[in-house]
C-alpha positions as CSV (number, residue, x, y, z in Angstrom):
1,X,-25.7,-30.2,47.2
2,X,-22.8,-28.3,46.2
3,X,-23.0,-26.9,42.3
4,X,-19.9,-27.8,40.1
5,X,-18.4,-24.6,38.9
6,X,-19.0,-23.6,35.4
7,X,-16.1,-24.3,33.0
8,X,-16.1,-21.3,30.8
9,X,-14.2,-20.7,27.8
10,X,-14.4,-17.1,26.8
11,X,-14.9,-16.8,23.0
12,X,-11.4,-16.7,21.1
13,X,-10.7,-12.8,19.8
14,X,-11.9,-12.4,16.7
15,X,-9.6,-11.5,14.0
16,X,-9.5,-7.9,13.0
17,X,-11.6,-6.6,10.2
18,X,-8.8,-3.9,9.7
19,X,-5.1,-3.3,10.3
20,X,-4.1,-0.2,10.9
21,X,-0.1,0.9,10.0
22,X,2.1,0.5,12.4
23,X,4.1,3.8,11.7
24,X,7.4,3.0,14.2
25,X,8.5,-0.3,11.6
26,X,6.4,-0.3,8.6
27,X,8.9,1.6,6.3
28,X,12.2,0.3,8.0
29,X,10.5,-3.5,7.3
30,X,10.0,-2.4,3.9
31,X,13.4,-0.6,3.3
32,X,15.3,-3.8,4.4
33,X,12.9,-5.9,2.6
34,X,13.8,-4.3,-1.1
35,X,17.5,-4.5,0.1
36,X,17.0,-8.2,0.6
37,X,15.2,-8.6,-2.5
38,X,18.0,-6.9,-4.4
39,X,20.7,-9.7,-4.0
40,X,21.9,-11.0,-6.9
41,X,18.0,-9.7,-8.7
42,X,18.7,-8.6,-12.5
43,X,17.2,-4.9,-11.1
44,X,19.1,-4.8,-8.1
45,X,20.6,-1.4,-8.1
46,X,17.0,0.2,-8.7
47,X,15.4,-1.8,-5.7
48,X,18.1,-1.2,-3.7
49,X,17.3,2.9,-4.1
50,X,14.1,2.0,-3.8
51,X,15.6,0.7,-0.2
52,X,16.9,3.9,0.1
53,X,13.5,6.0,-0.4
54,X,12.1,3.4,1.7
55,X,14.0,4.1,4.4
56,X,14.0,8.1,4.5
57,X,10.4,7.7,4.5
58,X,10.8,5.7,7.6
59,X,12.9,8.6,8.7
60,X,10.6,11.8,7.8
61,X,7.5,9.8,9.3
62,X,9.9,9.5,12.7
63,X,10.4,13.5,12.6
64,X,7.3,14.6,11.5
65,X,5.0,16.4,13.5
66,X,1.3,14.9,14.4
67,X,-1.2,16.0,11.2
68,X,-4.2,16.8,12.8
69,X,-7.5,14.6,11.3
70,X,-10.9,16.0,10.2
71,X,-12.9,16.7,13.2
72,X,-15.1,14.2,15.2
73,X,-18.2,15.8,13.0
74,X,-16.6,14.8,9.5
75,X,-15.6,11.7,11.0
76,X,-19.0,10.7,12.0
77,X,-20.3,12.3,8.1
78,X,-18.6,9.7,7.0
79,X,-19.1,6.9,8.6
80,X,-23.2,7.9,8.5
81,X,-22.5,7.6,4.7
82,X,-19.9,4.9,4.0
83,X,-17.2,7.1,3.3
84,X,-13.8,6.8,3.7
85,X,-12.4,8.9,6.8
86,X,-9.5,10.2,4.5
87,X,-11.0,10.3,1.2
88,X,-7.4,10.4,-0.5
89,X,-9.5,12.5,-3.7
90,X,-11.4,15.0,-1.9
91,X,-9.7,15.8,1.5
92,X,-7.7,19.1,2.0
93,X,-4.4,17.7,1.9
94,X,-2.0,18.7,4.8
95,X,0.5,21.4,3.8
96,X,2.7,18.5,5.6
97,X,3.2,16.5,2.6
98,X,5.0,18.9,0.6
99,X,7.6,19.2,3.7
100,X,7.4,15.3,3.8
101,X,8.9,15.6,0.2
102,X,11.1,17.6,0.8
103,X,12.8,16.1,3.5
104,X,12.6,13.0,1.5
105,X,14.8,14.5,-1.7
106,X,17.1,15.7,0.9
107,X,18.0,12.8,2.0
108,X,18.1,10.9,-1.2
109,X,20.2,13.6,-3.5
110,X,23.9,12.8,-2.4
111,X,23.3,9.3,-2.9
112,X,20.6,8.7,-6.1
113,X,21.6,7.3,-9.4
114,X,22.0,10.2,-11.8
115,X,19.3,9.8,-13.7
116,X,17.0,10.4,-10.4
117,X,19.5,13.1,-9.3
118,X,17.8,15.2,-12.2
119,X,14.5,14.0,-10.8
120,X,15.0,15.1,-7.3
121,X,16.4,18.7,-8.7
122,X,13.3,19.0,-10.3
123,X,11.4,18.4,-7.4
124,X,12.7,20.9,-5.1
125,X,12.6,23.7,-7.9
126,X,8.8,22.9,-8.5
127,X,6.5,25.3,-7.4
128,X,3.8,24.6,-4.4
129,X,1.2,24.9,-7.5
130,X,3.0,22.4,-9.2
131,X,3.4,19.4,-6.4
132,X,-0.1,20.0,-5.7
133,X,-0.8,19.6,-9.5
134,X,0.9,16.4,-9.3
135,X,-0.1,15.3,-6.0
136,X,-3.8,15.4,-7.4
137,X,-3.1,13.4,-10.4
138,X,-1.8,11.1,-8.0
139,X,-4.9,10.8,-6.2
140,X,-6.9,10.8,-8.7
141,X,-5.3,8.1,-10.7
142,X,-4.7,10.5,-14.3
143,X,-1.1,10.2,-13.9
144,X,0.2,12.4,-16.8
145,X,3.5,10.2,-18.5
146,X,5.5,13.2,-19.0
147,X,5.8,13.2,-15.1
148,X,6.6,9.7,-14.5
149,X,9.8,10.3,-12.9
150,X,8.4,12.7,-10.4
151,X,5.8,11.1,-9.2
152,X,6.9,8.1,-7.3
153,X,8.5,10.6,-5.1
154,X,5.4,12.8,-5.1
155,X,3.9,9.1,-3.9
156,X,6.2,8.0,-1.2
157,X,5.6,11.9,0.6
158,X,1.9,11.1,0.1
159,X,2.4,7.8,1.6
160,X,4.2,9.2,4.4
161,X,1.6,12.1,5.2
162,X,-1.6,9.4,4.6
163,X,-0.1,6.4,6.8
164,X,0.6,8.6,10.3
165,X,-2.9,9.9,9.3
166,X,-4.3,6.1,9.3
167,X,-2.8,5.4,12.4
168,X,-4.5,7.7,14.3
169,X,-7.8,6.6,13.7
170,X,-9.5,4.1,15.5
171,X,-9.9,0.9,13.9
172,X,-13.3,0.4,16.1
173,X,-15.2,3.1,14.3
174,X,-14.2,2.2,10.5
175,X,-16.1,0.2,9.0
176,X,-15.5,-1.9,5.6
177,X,-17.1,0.1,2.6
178,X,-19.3,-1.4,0.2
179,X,-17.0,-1.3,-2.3
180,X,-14.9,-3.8,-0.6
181,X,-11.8,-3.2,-3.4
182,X,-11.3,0.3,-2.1
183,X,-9.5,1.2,1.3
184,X,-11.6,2.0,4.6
185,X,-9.2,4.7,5.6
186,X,-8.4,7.0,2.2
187,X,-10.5,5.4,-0.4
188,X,-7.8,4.2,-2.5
189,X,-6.8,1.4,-4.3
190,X,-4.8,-2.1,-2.9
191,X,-1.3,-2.2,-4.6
192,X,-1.8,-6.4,-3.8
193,X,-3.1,-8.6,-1.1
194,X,-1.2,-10.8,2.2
195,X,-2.2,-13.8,3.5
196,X,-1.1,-13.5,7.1
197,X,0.5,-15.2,9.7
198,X,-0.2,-14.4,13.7
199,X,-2.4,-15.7,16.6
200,X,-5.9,-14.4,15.2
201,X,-4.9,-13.6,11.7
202,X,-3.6,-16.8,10.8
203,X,-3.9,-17.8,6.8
204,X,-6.6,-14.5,6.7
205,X,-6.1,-12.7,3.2
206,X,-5.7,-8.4,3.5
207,X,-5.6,-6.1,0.6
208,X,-2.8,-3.7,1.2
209,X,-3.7,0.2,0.9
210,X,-1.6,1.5,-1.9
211,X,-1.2,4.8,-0.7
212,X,-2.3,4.8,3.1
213,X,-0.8,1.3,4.3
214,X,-3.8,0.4,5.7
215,X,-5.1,-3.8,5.6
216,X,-8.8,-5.2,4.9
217,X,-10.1,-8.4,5.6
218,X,-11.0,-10.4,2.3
219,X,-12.3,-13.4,1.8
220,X,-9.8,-15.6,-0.1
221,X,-10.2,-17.3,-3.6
222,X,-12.5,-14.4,-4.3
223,X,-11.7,-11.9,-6.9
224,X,-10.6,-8.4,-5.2
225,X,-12.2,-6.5,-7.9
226,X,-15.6,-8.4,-8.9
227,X,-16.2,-10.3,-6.0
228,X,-16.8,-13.7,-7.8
229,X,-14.8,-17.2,-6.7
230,X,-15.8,-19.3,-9.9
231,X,-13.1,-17.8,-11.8
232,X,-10.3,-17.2,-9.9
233,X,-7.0,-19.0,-11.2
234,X,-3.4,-18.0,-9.4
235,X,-0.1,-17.9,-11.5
236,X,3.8,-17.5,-10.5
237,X,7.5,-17.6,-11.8
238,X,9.9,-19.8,-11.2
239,X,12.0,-18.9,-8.6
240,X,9.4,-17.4,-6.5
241,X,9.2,-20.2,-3.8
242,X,5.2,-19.4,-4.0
243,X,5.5,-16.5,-2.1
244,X,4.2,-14.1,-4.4
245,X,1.3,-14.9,-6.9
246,X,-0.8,-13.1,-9.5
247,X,-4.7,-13.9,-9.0
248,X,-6.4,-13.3,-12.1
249,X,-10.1,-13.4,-12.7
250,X,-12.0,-14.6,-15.7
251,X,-14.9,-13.1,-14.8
252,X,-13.5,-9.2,-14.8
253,X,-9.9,-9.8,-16.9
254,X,-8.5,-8.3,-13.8
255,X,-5.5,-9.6,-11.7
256,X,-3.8,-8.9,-8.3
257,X,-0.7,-10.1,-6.9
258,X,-0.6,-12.0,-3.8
259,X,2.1,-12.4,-1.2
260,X,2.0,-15.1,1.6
261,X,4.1,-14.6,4.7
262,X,3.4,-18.5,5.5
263,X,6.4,-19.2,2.8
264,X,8.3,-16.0,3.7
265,X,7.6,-14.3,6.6
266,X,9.6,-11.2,5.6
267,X,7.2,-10.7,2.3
268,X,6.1,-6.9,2.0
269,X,3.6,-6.4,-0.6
270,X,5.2,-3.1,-2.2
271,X,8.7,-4.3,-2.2
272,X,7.9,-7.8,-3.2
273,X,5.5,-6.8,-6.2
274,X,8.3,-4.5,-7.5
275,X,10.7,-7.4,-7.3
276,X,8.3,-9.8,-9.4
277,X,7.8,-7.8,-12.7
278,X,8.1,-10.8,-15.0
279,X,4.7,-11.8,-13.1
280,X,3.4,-8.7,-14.1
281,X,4.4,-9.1,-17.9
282,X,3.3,-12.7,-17.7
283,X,-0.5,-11.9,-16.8
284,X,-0.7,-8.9,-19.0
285,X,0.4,-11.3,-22.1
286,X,-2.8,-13.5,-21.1
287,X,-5.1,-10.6,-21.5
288,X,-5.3,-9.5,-17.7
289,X,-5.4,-5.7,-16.8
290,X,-3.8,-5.2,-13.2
291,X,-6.6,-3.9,-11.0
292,X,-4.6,-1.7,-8.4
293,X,-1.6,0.4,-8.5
294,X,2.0,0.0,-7.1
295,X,2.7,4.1,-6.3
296,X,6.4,3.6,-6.4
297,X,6.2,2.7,-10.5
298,X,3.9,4.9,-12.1
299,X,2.9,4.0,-15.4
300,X,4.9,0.7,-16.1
301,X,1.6,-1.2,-15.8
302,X,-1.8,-0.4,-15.7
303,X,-3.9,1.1,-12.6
């Protein structure tokens, strides 16, 4: 009797639980994304800079030596207690950042509007006592107002420093923290959330890392900050095509933006919040307070 073979269908890959940054494209994506964004926009000349910084991350993160992570011990300390690996508020921060910022006003000076000319002067005179001042109200989410204008740059050095960090770790051993509105990798909060397209990904929502570039499985129609779905609602502007939605929540008065690379595959959740502001201003009329921050505008809405 001769036994028919088995027919077997190995189980499809799951989709991943968490996307690490891809360091060689992420800011070059974003960079042309926000020059994209800027054609014929009302705020065009101020995305396009914001192309610009984009882009000389993408540069320093290319040049920049590897930052070496906490050892394998304070790894596994965190993991044993549901810690982020990279707690953005209490790890030592590399001494690299402040060279990442440098680097970064360097490139930018010749070129910056004059009003961030005085900005970038400002920066490079500071003392290492000062960035780190600044660096930690950052981090900490006390921005102080009468540093606005410094600290989107303090951010995009941080966001440099914090993303090649995040790629080095190994998305097998992280693990999604209770807190699900807080990042796996640094502990910090989503500037908005994607709906995905790819093979194993397909029409799955991520929050977006603010500060670390890091991605989180969520479940969708679920509010990122209270975890309810019976009072979800989604808004957007004209003109948006649908790609990029506000999801408030009745439940915690909080809202998120939402970007879906389904109706444009180019979306980039920091450069396409930045070019929807009037969303912004149209959910905080109806009461909403914004639940996560976009580092490259401090202060212009609530974090």
């Amino acid at each position: 009797m001769h036994s028919q073979p088995i027919d077997f269908h190995p189980p499809a890959e799951e989709a991943a639980p968490i996307l690490l940054p891809v360091t060689t494209t992420l800011f070059a994506d974003r960079a042309a994304r926000f020059n994209a964004l800027a054609d014929q926009h009302s705020l065009a000349d101020w995305l396009l800079f914001l192309g610009d910084l984009s882009q000389a991350q993408h540069e320093v993160l290319k040049g920049l030596p590897t930052i070496a992570l906490p050892d394998a011990a304070a790894l596994e300390q965190s993991r044993t207690h549901g810690m982020p690996p990279l707690n953005a508020a209490s790890l030592v921060r590399p001494a690299a950042w402040r060279f990442a910022l440098q680097q970064i006003v360097q490139r930018l000076e010749a070129d910056a509007p004059e009003g961030a000319q005085a900005t970038l002067k400002k920066i490079f005179a500071a003392s290492e006592a000062e960035l780190e001042q600044l660096a930690d109200m950052l981090l900490k989410g006390e921005p102080d107002m009468a540093h606005a204008a410094e600290l989107p740059f303090v951010a995009a050095a941080l966001q440099v420093v914090f993303t090649q960090m995040a790629s080095q770790l190994d998305a097998r051993h992280l693990q999604k923290l209770d807190a699900h509105g807080v990042c796996p990798c640094c502990g910090s909060l989503p500037v908005a959330s994607v709906v995905r397209l790819g093979a194993t990904i397909n029409n799955l929502r991520y929050l977006h890392c603010s500060l670390c570039n890091t991605e989180w499985n969520v479940p969708r129609a679920t509010c990122t900050t209270c975890d309810t779905d019976k009072e979800v609602s989604l808004h957007e502007i004209e003109g948006s095509k649908g790609a990029v939605r506000a999801e408030t929540c009745d439940a915690c008065k909080s809202y998120l933006k939402i970007v879906y690379q389904e109706k444009d595959p180019n979306v980039d959740p920091v450069a396409d919040d930045l070019a929807t502001l009037p969303l912004d201003m149209l959910v905080d009329e109806a009461g909403y307070e914004r639940s996560g921050p976009n580092l490259l505008l401090i202060g212009a809405h609530s974090g």
